[in-house]
N, C-alpha and C positions, 0 to 999 in steps of 0.2 A: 504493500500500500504506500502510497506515496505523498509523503506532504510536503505542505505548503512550507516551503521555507522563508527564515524569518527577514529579509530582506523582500518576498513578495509582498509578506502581512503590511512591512511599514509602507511601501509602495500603497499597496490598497488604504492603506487605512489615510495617506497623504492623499489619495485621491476622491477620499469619503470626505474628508476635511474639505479641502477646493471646491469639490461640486454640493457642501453644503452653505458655505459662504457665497459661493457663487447665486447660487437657489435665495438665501437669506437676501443678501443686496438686490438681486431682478426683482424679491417679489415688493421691497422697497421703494422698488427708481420706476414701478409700473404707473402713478399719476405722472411720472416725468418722459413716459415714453413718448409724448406727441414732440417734447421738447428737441430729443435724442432722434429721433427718425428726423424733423425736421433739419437738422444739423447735418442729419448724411443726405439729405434730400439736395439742400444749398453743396455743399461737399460736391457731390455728383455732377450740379448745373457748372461749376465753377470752378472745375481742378483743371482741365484745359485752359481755359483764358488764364488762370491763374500760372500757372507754370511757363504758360507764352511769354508773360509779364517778366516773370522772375528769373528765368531761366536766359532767354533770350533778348530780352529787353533789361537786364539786369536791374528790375526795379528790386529795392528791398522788400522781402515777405512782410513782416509787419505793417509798412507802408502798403501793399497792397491787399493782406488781407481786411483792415479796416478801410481800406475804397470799396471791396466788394460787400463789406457789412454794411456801408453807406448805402451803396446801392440796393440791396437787398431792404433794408428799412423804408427805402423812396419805393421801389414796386410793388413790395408784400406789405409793411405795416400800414402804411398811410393809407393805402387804399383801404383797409379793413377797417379803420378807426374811422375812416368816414361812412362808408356801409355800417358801423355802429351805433355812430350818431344819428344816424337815418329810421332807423331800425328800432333802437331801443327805447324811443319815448313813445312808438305805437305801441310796445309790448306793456313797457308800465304802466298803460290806462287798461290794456288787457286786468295788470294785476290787481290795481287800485280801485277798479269798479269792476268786477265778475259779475254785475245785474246787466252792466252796458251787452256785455257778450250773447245774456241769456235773453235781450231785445230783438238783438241781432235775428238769433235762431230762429225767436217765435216770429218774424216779421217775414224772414226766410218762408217757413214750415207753414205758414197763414198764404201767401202768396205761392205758394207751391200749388197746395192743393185748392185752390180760386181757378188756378190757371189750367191745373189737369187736375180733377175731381177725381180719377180713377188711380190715382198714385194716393195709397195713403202712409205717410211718415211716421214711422216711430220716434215721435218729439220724444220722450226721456231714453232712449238709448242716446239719439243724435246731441242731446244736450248732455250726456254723461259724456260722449268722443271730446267734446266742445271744452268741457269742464279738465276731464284729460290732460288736453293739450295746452289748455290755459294755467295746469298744474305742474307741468315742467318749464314755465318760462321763470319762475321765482329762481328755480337751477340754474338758465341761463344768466337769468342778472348778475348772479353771485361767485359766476366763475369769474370773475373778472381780475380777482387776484390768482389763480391758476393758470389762466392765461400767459400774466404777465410776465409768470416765474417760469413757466415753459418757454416764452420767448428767449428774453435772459438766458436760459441756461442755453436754448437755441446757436444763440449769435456769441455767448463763451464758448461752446466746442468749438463753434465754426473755426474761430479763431485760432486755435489751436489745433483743428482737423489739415488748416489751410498750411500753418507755420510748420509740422511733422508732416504733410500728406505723406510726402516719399517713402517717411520710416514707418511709417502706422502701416502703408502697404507690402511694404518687403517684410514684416513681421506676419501681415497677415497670410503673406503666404506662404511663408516656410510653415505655419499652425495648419493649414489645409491639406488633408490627406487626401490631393488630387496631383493628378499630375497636371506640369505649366498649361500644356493644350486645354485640359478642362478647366482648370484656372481663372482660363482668358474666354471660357465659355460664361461661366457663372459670371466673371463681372461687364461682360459685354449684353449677359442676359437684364441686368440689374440699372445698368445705362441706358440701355433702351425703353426697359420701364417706367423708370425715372423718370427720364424725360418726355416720354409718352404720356403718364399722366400727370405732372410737376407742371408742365409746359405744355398740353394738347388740354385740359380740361379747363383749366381757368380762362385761355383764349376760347375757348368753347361757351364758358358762360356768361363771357363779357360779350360774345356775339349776339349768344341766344340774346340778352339781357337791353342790346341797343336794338335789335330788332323788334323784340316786343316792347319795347317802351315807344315806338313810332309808332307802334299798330294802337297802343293803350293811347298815347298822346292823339289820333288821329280823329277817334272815336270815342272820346271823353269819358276816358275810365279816370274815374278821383284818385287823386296821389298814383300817377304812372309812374314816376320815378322809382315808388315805395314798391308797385306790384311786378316792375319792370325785373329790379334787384332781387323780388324772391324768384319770380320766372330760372332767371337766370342760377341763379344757385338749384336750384331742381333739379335744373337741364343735367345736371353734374349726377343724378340720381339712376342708377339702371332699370331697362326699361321702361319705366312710367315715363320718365323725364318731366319735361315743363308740363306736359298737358297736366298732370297735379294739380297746376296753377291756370291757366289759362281757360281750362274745361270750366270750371265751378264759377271761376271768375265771371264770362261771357253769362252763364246764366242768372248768375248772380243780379247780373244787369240788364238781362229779360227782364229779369222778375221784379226788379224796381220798375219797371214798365215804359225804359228804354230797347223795345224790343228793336227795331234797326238798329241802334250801338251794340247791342246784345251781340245780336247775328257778327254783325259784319268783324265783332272780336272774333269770336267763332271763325270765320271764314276765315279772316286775316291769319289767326293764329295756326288754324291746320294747313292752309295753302305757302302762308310764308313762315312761319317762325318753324312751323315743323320740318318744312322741305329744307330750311337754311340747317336746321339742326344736325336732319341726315347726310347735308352733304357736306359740313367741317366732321360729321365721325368720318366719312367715307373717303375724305380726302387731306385734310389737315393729320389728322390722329392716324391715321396708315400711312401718312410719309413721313410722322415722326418717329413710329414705331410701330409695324402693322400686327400688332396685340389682336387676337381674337376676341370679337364682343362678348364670346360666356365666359372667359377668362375673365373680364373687368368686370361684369355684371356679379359674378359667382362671387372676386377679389372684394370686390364694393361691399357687398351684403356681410362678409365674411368678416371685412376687414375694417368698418367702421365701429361696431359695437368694441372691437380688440384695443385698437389706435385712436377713436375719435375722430377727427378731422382730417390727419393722415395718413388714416385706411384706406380713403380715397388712392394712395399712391401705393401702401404695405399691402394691403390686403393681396389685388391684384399680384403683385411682385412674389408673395408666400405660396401663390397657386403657382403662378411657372417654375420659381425654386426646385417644386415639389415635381413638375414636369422632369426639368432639366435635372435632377437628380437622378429620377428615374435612368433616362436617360443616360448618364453617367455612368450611375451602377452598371447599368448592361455591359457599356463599353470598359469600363475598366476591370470588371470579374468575369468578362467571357473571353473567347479564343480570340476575338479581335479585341487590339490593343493599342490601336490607333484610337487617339481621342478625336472625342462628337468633331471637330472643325473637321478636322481630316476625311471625316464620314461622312460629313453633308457635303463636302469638295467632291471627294468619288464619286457622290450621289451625284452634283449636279454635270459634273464632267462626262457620267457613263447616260445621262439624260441628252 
């Protein structure tokens, strides 16, 4: 019988230690995850330019990585602070008067059924959904210091992701039990993602969002700016997308008894904001990364509940991971031993 000897036991028991610290700290820094993906998100958009800077242009790293933080704060924060200011004084008359909301409903739910007599509504389910949702915005108000601190910690990695990138990468891959060729598969799978949804979604929803604010502005929907902004953030939602917003909207304004404004939202919105929609997925978002839609639709669902706001970009990225591993494994534990690049080359060359 053969045992263990006692140079494995301390080995094991050192590595029972590391993966319990390790476990203890993740399950700690999980409210700072939006902070930490963020960080690799900017990382990702910005290691090229950056490196062109420093390398080639010999500017100083710390001189350049605070220009890119700069920048980064002019395109991502500023705009969000102002979408918040937009935003958050309609939510806190939501919180402040809860009667205003259940007016709404019954003004709804009276003119509904005036209008089609043969639809009858469940006023107290549809006022419990109402009540619901008017019950997680107290949450939103109050994130506003998590927020903050996930920025912050955000734009310090960054900083520091920017200042070591080179050595944080040569580290990371001598820890990878792949070989280079698969190496350069997993971070070129992880680039593309990145930047497929970092960069293909938000120009996605500032499109949906000037679109439909023409079509609201054209036909007199109250506060277009207000409804243009949630449009637009939907659009970012799988499947359903804007019509979320535009669908309920339009009838909404039937049934105040602008029935031509109504419609013509209606038309507007399925003839152009949906057609604009389909065609930045179909062609913006497959020339930055042509990511299959159940991949980001599955990643989205998956990956927002995990991350918050940058499941939008993780979630999706954890489903191809999961691909591309697969993938891996075959290649590297069967008879062929050529990595995936090498295999998709054959592939497209004996094509």
């Amino acid at each position: 019988m053969n045992l263990i000897s006692n140079s494995n036991l301390k080995q094991f028991a050192l590595l029972a230690v590391i993966f319990l610290l390790m476990a203890a700290l993740g399950w700690q820094l999980i409210p700072y995850m939006p902070g930490i993906l963020g960080a690799v998100t900017f990382y990702i958009l910005m290691r090229e330019p950056f490196f062109k800077l420093t390398i080639i242009h010999r500017w100083k790293k710390w001189v350049t990585a605070l220009f890119f933080i700069l920048i980064a704060l002019v395109v991502f924060v500023l705009p969000l602070v102002a979408i918040a200011q937009l935003l958050l004084p309609k939510l806190y008359v939501l919180v402040s008067d809860p009667q205003k909301l259940n007016n709404v409903l019954d003004a709804f739910i009276q003119k509904t059924e005036t209008l089609i007599p043969q639809l009858k509504i469940d006023d107290s389910q549809l006022k419990a959904w109402g009540q619901s949702v008017a019950a997680t915005i107290p949450t939103l108000l109050t994130a506003t210091a998590s927020v903050l601190t996930n920025l912050v910690l955000a734009f310090f990695l960054l900083y520091f992701m920017l200042i070591e990138g080179r050595n944080w990468e040569q580290r990371m891959q001598r820890f990878l039990p792949l070989k280079t060729g698969n190496i350069n598969s997993v971070w070129e799978a992880t680039r593309i993602m990145v930047i497929s949804n970092a960069v293909g979604l938000p120009v996605m929803a500032i499109g949906q969002a000037i679109i439909a604010w023409i079509g609201y502005w054209i036909f007199g929907v109250d506060s277009p700016m207000l409804w243009a902004i949630v449009t637009g953030i939907c659009s970012m939602l799988p499947v359903i997308g804007s019509g979320i917003v535009w669908l309920p909207l339009s009838l909404y304004v039937m049934l105040n008894g602008s029935i031509g404004s109504g419609v013509g939202v209606l038309i507007y919105s399925i003839a152009i904001t949906g057609t604009a929609d389909n065609v930045i997925r179909f062609t913006l978002l497959r020339k930055l990364g042509d990511v299959h839609p159940i991949i980001t639709a599955f990643g989205i669902i998956i990956g927002v509940p995990m991350f918050g706001f940058m499941g939008l970009i993780f979630g999706p990225l954890l489903i191809s991971y999961l691909i591309l591993l697969i993938k891996i494994y075959r290649v590297e534990y069967s008879s062929n031993t050529n990595p995936i690049i090498e295999e998709a080359t054959n592939k497209d060359t004996s094509a």
